[in-house]
PQR file of N, CA, C, O and H, with PARSE charges and radii, in Angstrom:
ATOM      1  N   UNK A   1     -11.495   0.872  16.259 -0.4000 1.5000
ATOM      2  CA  UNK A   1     -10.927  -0.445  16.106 -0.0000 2.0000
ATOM      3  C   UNK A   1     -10.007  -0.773  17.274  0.5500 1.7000
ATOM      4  O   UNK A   1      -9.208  -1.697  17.118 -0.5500 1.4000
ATOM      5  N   UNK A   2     -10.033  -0.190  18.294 -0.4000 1.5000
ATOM      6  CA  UNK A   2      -9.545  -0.592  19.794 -0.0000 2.0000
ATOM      7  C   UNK A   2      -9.712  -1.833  20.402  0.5500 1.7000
ATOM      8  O   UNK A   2      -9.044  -2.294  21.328 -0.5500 1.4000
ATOM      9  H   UNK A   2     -10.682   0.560  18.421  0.4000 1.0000
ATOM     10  N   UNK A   3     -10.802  -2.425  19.722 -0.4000 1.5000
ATOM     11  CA  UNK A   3     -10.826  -4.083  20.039 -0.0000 2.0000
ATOM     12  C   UNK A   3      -9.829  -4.833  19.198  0.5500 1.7000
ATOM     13  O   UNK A   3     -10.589  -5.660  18.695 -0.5500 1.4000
ATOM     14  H   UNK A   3     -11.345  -2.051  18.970  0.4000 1.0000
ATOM     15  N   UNK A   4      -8.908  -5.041  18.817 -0.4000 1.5000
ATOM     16  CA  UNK A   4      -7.999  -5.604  18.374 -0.0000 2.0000
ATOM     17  C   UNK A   4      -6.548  -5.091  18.561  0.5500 1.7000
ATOM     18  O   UNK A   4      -6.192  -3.918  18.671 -0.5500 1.4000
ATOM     19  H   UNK A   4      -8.290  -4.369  19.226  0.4000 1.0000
ATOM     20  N   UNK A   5      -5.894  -6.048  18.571 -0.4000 1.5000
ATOM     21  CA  UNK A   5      -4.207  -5.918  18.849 -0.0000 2.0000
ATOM     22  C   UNK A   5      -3.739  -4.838  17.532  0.5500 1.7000
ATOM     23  O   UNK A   5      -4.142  -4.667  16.381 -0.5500 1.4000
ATOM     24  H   UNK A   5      -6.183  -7.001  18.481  0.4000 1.0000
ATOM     25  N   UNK A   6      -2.766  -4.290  18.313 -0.4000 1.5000
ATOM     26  CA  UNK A   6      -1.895  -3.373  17.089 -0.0000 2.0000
ATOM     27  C   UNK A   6      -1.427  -4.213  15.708  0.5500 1.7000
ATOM     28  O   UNK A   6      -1.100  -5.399  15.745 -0.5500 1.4000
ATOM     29  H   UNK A   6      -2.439  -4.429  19.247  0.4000 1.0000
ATOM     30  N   UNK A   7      -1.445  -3.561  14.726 -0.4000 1.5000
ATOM     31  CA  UNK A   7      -0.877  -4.726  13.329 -0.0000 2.0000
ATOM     32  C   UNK A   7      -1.935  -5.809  13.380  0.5500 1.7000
ATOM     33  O   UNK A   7      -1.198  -6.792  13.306 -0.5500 1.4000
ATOM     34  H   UNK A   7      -1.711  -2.597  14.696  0.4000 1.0000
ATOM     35  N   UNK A   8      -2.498  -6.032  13.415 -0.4000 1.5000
ATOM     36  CA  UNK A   8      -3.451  -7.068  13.501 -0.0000 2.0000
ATOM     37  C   UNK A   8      -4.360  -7.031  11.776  0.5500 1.7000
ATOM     38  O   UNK A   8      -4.453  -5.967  11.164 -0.5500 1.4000
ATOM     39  H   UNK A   8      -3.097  -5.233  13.475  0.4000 1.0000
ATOM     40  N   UNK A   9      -4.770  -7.954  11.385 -0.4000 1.5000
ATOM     41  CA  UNK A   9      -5.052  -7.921  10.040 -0.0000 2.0000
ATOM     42  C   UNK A   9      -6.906  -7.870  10.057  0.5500 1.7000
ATOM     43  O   UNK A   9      -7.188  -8.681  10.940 -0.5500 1.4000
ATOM     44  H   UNK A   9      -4.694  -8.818  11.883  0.4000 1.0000
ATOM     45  N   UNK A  10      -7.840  -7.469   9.661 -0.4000 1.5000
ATOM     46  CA  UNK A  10      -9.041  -7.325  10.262 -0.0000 2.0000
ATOM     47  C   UNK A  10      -9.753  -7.862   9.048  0.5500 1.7000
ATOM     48  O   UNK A  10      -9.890  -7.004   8.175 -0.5500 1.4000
ATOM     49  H   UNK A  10      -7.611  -6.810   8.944  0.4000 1.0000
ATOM     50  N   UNK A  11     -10.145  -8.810   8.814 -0.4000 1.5000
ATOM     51  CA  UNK A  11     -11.463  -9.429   7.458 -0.0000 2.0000
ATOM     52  C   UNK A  11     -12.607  -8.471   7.908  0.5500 1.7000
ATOM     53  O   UNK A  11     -13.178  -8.321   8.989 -0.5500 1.4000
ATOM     54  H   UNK A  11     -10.034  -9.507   9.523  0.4000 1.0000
ATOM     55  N   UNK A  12     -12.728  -7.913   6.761 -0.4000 1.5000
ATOM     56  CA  UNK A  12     -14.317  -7.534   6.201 -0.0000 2.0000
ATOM     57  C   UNK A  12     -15.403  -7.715   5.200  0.5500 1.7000
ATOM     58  O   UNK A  12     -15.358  -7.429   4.004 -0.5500 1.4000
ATOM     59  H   UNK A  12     -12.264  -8.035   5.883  0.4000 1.0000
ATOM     60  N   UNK A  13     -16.325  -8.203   5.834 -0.4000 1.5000
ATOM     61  CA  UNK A  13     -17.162  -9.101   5.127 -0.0000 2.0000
ATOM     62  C   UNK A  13     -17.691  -7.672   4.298  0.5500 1.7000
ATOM     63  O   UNK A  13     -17.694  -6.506   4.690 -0.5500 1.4000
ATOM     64  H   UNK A  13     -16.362  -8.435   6.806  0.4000 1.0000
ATOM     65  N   UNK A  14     -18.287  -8.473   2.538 -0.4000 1.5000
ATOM     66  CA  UNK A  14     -18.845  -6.922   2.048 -0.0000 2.0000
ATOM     67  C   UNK A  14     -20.739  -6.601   2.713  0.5500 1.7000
ATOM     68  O   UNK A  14     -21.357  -7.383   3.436 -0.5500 1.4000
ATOM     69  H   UNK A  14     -18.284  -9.421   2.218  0.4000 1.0000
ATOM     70  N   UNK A  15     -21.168  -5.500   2.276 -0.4000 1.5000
ATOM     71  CA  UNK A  15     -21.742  -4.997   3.061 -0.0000 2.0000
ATOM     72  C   UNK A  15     -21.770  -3.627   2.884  0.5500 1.7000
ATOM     73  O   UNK A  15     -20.969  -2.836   2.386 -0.5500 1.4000
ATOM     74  H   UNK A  15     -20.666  -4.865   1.689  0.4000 1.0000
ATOM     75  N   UNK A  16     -23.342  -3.459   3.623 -0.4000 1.5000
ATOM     76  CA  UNK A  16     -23.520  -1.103   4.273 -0.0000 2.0000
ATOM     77  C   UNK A  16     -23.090  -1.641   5.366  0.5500 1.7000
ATOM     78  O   UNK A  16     -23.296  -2.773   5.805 -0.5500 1.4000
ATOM     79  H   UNK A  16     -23.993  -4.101   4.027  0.4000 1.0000
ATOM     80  N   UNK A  17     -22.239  -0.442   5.957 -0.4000 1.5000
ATOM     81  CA  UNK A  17     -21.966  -0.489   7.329 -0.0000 2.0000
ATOM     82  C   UNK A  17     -22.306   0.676   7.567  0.5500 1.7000
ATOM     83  O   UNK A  17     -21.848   1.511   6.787 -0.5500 1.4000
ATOM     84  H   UNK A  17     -22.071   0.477   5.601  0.4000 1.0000
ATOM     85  N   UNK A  18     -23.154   1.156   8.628 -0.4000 1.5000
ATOM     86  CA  UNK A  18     -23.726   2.508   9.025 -0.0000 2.0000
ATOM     87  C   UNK A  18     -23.258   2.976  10.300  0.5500 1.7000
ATOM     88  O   UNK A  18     -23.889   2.930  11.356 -0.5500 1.4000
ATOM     89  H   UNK A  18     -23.526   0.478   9.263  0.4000 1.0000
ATOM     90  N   UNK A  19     -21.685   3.591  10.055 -0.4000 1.5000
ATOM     91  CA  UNK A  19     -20.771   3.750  11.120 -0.0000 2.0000
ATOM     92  C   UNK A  19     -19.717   4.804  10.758  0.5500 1.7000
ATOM     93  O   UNK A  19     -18.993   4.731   9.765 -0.5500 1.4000
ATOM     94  H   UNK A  19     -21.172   3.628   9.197  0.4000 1.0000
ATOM     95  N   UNK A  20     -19.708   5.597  11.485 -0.4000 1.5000
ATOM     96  CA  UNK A  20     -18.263   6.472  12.298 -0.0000 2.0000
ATOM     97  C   UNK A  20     -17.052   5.814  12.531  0.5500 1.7000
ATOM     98  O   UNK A  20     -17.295   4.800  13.186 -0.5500 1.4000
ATOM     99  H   UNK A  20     -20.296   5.657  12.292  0.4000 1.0000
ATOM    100  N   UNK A  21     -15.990   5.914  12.319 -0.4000 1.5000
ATOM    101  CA  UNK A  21     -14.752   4.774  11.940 -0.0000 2.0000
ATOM    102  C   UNK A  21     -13.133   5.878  12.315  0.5500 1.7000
ATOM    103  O   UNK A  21     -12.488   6.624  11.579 -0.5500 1.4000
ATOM    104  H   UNK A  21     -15.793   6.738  11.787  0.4000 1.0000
ATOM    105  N   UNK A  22     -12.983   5.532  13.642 -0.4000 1.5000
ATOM    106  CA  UNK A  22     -11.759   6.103  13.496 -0.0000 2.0000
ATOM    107  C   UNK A  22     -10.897   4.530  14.303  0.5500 1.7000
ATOM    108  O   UNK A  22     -11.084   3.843  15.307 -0.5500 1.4000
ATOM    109  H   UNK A  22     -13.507   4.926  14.240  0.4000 1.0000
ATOM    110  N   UNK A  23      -9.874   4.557  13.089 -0.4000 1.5000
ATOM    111  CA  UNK A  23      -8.465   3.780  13.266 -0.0000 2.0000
ATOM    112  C   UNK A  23      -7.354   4.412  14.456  0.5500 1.7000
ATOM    113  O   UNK A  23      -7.064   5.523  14.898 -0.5500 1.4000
ATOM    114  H   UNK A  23      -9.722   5.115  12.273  0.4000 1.0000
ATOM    115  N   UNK A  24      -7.085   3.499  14.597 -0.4000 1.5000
ATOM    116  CA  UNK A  24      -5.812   4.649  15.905 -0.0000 2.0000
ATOM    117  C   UNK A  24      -4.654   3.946  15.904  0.5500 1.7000
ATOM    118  O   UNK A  24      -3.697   4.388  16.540 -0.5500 1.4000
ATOM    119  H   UNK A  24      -7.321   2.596  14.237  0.4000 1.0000
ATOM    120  N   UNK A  25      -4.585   3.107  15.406 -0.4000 1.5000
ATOM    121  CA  UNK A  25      -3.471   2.466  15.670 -0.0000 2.0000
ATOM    122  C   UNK A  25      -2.848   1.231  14.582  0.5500 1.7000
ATOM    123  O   UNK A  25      -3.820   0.767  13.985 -0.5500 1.4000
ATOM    124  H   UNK A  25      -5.362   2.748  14.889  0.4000 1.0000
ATOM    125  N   UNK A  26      -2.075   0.824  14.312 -0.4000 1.5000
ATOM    126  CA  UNK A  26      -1.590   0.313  12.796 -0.0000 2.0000
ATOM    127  C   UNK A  26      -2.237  -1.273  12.731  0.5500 1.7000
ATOM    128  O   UNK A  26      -2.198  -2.191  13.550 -0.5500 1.4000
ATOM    129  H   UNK A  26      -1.286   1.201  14.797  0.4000 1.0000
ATOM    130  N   UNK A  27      -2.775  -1.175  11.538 -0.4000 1.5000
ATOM    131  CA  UNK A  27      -3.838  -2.217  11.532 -0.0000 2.0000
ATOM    132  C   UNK A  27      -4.236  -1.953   9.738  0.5500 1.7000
ATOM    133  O   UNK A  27      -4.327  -0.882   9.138 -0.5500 1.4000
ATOM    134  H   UNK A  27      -2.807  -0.429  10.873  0.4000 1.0000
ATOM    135  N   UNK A  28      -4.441  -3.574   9.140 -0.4000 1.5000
ATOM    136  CA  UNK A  28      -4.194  -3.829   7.732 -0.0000 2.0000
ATOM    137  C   UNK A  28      -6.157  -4.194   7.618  0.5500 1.7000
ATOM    138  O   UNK A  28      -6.723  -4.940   8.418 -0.5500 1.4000
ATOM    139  H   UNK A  28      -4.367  -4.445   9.627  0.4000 1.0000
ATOM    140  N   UNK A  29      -6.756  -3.590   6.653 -0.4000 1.5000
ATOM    141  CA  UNK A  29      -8.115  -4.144   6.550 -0.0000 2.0000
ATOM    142  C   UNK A  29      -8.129  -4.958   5.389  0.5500 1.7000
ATOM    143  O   UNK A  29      -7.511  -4.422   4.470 -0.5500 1.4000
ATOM    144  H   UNK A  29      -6.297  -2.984   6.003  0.4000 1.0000
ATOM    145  N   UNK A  30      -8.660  -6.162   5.077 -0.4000 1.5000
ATOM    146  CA  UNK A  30      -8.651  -6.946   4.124 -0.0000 2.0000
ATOM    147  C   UNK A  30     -10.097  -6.919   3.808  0.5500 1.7000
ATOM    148  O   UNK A  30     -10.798  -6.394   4.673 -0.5500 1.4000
ATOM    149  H   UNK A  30      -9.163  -6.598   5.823  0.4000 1.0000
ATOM    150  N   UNK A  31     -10.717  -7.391   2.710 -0.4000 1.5000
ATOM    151  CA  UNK A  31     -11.810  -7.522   2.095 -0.0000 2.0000
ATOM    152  C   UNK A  31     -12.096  -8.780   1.720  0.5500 1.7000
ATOM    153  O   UNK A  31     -11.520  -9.418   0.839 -0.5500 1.4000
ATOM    154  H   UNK A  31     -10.148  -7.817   2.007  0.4000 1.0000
ATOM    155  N   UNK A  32     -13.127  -9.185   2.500 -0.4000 1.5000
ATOM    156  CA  UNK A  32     -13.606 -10.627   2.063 -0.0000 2.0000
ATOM    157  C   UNK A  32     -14.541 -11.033   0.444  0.5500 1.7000
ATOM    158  O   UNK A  32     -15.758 -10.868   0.525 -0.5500 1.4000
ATOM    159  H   UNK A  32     -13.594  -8.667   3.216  0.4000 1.0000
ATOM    160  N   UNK A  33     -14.105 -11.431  -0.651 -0.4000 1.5000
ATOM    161  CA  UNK A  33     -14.602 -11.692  -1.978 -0.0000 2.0000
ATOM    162  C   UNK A  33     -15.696 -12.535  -1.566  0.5500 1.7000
ATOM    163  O   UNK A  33     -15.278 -13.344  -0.737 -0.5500 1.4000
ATOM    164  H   UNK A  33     -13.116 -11.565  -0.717  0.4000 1.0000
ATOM    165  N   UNK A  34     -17.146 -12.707  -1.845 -0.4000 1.5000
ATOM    166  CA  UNK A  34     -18.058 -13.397  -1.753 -0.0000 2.0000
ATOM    167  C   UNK A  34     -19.204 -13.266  -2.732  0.5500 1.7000
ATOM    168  O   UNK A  34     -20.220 -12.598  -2.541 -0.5500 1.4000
ATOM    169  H   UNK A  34     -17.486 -12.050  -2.518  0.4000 1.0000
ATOM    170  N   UNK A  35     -18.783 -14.319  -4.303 -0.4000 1.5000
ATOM    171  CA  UNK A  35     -19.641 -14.668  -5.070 -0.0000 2.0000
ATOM    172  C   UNK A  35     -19.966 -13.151  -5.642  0.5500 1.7000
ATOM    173  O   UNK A  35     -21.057 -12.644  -5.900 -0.5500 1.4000
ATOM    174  H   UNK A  35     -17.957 -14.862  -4.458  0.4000 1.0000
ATOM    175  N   UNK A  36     -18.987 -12.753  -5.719 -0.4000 1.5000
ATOM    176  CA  UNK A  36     -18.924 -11.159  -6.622 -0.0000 2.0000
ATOM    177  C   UNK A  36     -19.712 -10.267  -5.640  0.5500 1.7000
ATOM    178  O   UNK A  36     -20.448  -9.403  -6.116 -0.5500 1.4000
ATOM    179  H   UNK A  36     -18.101 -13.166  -5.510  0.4000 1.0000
ATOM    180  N   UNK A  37     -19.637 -10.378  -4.633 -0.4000 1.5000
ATOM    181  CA  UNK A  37     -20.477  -9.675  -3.243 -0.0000 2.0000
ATOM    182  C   UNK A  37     -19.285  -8.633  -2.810  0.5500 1.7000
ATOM    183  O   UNK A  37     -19.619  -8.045  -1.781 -0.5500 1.4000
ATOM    184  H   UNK A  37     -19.039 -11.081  -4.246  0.4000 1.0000
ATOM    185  N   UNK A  38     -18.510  -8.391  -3.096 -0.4000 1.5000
ATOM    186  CA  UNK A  38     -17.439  -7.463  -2.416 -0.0000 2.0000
ATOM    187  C   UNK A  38     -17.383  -5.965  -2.581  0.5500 1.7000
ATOM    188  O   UNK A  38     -16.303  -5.427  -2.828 -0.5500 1.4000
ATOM    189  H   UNK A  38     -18.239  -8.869  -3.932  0.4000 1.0000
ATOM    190  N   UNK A  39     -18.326  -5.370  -2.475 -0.4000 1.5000
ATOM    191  CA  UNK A  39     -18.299  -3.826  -2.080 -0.0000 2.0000
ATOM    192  C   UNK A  39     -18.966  -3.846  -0.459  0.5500 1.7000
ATOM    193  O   UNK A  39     -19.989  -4.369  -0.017 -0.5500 1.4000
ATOM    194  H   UNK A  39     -19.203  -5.807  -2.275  0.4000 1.0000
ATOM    195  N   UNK A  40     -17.816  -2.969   0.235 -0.4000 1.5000
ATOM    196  CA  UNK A  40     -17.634  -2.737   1.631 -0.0000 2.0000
ATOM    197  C   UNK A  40     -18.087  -1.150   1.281  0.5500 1.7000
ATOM    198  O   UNK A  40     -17.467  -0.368   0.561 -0.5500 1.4000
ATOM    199  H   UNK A  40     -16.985  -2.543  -0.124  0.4000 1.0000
ATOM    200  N   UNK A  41     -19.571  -0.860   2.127 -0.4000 1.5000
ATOM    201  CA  UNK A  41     -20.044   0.542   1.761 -0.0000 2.0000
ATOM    202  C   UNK A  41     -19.826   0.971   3.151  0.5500 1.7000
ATOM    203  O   UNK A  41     -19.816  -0.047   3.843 -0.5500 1.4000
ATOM    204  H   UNK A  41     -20.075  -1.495   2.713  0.4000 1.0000
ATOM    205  N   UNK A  42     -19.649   2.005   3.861 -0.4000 1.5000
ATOM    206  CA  UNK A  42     -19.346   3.020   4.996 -0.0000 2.0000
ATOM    207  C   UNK A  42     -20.287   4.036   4.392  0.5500 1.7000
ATOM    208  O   UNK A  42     -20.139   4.786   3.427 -0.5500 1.4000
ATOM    209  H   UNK A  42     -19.657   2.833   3.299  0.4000 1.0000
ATOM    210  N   UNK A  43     -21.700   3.783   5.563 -0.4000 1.5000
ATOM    211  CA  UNK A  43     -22.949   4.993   5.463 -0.0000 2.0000
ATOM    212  C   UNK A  43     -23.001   5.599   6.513  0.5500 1.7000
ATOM    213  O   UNK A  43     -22.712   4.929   7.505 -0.5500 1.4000
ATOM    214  H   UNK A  43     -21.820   3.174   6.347  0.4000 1.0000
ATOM    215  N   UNK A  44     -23.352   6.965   6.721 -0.4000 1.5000
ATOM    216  CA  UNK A  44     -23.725   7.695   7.872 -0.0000 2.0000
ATOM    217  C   UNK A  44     -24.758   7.047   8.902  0.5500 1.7000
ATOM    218  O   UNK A  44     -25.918   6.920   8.512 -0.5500 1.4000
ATOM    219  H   UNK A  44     -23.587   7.509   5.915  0.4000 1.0000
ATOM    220  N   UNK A  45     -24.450   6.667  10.073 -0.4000 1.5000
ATOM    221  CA  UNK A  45     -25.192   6.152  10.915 -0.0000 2.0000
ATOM    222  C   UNK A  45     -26.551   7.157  11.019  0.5500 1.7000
ATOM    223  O   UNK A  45     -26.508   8.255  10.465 -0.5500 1.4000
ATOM    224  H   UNK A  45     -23.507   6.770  10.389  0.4000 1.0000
ATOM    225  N   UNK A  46     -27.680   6.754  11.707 -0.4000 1.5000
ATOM    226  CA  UNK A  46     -29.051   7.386  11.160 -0.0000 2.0000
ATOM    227  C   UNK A  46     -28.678   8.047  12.118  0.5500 1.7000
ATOM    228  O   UNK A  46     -28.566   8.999  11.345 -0.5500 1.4000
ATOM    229  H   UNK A  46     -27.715   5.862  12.157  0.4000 1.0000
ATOM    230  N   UNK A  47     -28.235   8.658  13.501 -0.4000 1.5000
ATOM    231  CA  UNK A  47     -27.749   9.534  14.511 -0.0000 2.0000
ATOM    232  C   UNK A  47     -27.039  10.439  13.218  0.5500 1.7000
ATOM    233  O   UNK A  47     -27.312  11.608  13.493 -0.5500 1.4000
ATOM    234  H   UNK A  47     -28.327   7.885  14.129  0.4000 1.0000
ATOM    235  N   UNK A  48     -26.532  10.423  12.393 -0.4000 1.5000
ATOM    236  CA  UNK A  48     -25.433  11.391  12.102 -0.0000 2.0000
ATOM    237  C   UNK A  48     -24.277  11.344  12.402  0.5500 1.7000
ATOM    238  O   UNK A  48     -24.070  10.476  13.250 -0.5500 1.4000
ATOM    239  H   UNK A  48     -26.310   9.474  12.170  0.4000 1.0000
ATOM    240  N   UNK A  49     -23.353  11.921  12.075 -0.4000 1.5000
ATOM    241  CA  UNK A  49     -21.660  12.101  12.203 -0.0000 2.0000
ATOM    242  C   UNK A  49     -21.695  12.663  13.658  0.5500 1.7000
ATOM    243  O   UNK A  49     -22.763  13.151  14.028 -0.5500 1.4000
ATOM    244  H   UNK A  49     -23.522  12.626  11.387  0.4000 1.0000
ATOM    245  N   UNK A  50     -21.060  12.654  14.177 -0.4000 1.5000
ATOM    246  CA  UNK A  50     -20.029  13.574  15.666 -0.0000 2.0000
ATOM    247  C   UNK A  50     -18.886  14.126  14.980  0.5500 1.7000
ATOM    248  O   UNK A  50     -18.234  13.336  14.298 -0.5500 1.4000
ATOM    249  H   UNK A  50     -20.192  12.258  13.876  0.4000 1.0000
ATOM    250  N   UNK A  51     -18.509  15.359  15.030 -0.4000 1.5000
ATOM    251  CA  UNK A  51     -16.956  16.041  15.023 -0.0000 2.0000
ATOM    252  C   UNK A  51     -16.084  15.543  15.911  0.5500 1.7000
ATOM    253  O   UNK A  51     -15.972  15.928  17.075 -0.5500 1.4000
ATOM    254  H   UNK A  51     -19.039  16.002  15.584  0.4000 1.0000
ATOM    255  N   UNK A  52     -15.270  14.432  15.229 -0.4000 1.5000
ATOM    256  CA  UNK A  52     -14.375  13.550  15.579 -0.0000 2.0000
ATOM    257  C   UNK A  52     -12.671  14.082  15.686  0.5500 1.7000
ATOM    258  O   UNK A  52     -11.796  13.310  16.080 -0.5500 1.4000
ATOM    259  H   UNK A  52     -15.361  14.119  14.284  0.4000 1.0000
ATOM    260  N   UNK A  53     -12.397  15.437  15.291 -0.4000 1.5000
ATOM    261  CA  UNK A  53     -10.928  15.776  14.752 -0.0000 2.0000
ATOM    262  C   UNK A  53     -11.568  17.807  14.688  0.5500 1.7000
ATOM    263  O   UNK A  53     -12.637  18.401  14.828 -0.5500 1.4000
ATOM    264  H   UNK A  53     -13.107  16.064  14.971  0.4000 1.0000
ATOM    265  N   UNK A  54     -10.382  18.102  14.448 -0.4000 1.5000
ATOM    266  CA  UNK A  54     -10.668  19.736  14.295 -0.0000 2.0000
ATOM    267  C   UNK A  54      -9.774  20.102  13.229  0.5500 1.7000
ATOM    268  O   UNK A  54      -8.632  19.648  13.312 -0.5500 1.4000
ATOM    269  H   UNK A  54      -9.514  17.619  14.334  0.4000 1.0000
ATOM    270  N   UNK A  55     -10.112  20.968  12.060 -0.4000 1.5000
ATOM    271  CA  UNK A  55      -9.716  21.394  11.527 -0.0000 2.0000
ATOM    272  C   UNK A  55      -8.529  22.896  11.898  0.5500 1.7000
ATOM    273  O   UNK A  55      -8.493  23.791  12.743 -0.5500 1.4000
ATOM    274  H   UNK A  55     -11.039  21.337  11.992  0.4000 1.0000
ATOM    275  N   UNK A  56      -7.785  22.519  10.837 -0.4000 1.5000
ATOM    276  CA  UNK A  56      -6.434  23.782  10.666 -0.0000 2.0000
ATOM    277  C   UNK A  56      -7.403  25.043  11.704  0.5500 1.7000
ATOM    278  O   UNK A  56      -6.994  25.459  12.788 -0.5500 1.4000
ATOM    279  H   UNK A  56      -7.815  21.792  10.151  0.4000 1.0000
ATOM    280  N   UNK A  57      -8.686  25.459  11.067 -0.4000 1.5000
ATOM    281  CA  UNK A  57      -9.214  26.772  11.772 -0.0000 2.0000
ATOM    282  C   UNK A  57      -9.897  26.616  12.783  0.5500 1.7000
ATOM    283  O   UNK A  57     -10.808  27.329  13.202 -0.5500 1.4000
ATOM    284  H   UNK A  57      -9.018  25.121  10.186  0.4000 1.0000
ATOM    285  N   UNK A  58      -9.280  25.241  13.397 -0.4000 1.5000
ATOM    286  CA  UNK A  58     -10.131  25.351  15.300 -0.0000 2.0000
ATOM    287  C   UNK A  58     -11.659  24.685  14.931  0.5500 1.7000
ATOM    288  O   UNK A  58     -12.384  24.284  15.842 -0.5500 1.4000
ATOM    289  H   UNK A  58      -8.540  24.661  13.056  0.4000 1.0000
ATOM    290  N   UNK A  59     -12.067  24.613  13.514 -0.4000 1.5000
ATOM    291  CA  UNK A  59     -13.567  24.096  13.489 -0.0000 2.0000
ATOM    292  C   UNK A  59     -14.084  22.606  13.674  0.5500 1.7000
ATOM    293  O   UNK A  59     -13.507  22.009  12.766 -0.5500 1.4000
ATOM    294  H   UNK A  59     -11.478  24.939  12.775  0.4000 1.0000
ATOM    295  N   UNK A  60     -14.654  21.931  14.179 -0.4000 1.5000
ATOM    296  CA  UNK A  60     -15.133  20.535  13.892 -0.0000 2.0000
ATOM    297  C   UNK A  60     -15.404  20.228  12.830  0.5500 1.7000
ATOM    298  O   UNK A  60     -15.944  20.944  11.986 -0.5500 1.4000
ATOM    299  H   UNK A  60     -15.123  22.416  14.917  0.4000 1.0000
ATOM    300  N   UNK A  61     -14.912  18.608  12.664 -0.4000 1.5000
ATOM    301  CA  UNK A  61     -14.858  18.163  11.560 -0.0000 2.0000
ATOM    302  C   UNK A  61     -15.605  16.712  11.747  0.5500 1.7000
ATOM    303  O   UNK A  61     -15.271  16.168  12.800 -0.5500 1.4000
ATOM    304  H   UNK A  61     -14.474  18.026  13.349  0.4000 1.0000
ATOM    305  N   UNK A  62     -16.453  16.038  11.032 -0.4000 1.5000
ATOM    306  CA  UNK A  62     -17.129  14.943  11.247 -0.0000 2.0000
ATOM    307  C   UNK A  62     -16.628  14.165  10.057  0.5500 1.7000
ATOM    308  O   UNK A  62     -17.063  14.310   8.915 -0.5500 1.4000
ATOM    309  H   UNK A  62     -16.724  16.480  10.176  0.4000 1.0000
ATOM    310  N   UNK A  63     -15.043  12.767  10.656 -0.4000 1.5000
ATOM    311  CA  UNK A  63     -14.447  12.495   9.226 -0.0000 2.0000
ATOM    312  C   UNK A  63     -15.093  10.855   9.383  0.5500 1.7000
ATOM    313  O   UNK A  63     -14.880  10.042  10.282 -0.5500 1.4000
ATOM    314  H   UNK A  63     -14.690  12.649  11.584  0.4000 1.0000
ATOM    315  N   UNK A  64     -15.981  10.720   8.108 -0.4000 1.5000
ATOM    316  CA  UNK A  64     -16.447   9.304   8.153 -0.0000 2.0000
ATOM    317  C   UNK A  64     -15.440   8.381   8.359  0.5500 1.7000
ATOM    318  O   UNK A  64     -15.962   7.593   9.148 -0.5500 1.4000
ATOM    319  H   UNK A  64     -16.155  11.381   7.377  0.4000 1.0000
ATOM    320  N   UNK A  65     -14.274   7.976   8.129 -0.4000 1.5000
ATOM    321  CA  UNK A  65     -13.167   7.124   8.165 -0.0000 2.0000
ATOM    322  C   UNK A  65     -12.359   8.223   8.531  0.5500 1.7000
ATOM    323  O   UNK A  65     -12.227   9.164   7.749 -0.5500 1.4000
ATOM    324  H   UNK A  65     -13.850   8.616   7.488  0.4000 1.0000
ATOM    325  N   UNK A  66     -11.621   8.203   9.996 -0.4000 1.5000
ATOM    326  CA  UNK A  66     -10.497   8.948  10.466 -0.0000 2.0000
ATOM    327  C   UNK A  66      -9.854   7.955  10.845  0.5500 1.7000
ATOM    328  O   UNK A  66     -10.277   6.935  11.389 -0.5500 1.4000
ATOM    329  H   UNK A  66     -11.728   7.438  10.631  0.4000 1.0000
ATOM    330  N   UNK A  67      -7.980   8.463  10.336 -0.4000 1.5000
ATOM    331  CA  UNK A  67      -7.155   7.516  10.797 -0.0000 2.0000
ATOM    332  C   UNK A  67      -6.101   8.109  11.132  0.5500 1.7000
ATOM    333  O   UNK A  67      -5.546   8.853  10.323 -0.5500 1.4000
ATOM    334  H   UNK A  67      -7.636   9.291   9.894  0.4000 1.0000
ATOM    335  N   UNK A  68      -5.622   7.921  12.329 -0.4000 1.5000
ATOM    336  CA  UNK A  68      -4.891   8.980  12.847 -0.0000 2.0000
ATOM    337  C   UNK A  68      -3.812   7.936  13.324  0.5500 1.7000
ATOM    338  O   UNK A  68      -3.960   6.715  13.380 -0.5500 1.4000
ATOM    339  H   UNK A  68      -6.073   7.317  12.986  0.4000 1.0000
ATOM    340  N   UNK A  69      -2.326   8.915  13.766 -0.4000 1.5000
ATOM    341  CA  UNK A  69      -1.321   8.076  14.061 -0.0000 2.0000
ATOM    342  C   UNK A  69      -0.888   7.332  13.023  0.5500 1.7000
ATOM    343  O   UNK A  69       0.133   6.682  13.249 -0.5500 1.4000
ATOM    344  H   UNK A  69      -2.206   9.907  13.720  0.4000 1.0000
ATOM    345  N   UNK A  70      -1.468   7.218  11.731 -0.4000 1.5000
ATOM    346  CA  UNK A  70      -0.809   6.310  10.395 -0.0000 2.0000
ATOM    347  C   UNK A  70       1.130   5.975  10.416  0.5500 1.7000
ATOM    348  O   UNK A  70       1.709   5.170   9.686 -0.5500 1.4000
ATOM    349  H   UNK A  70      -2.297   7.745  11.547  0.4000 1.0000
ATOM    350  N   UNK A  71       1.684   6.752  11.336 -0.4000 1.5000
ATOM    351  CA  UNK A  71       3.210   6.761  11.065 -0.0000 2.0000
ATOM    352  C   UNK A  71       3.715   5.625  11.770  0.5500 1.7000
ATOM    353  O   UNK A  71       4.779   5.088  11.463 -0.5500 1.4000
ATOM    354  H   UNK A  71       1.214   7.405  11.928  0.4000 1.0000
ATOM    355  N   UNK A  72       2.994   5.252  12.692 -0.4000 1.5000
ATOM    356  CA  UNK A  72       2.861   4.181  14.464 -0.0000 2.0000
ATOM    357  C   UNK A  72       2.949   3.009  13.608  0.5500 1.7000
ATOM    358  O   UNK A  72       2.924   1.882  14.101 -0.5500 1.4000
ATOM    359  H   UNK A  72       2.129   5.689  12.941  0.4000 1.0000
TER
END
């Protein structure tokens, strides 16, 4: 989500979204209601995950929604 300003408020239309999702920086996601249409699904892109983050034991980790920096 690097295309948008920090704090910035982001509409999401509902929907599959077939995507890898890391946040980085402080930013509010809203959900767009449409005619009882509002489940926002996050599916594994048909490529698969990438190990985006590493776990406590040094291992890769592939986190569908990573959000890092949350304190910023």
């Amino acid at each position: 989500m690097s295309s948008v300003p920090p704090a910035s408020t982001t509409s999401v239309c509902w929907g599959f979204y077939a995507e890898q999702v890391t946040i980085s920086q402080a930013l509010t996601l809203e959900g767009i209601d449409g005619a009882n249409l509002n489940q926002v699904v996050v599916t594994v892109p048909s490529g698969g995950l990438a190990a985006n983050v590493t776990s406590l034991s040094g291992q890769g980790v592939a986190a569908q929604v990573l959000v890092q920096n949350a304190n910023r």
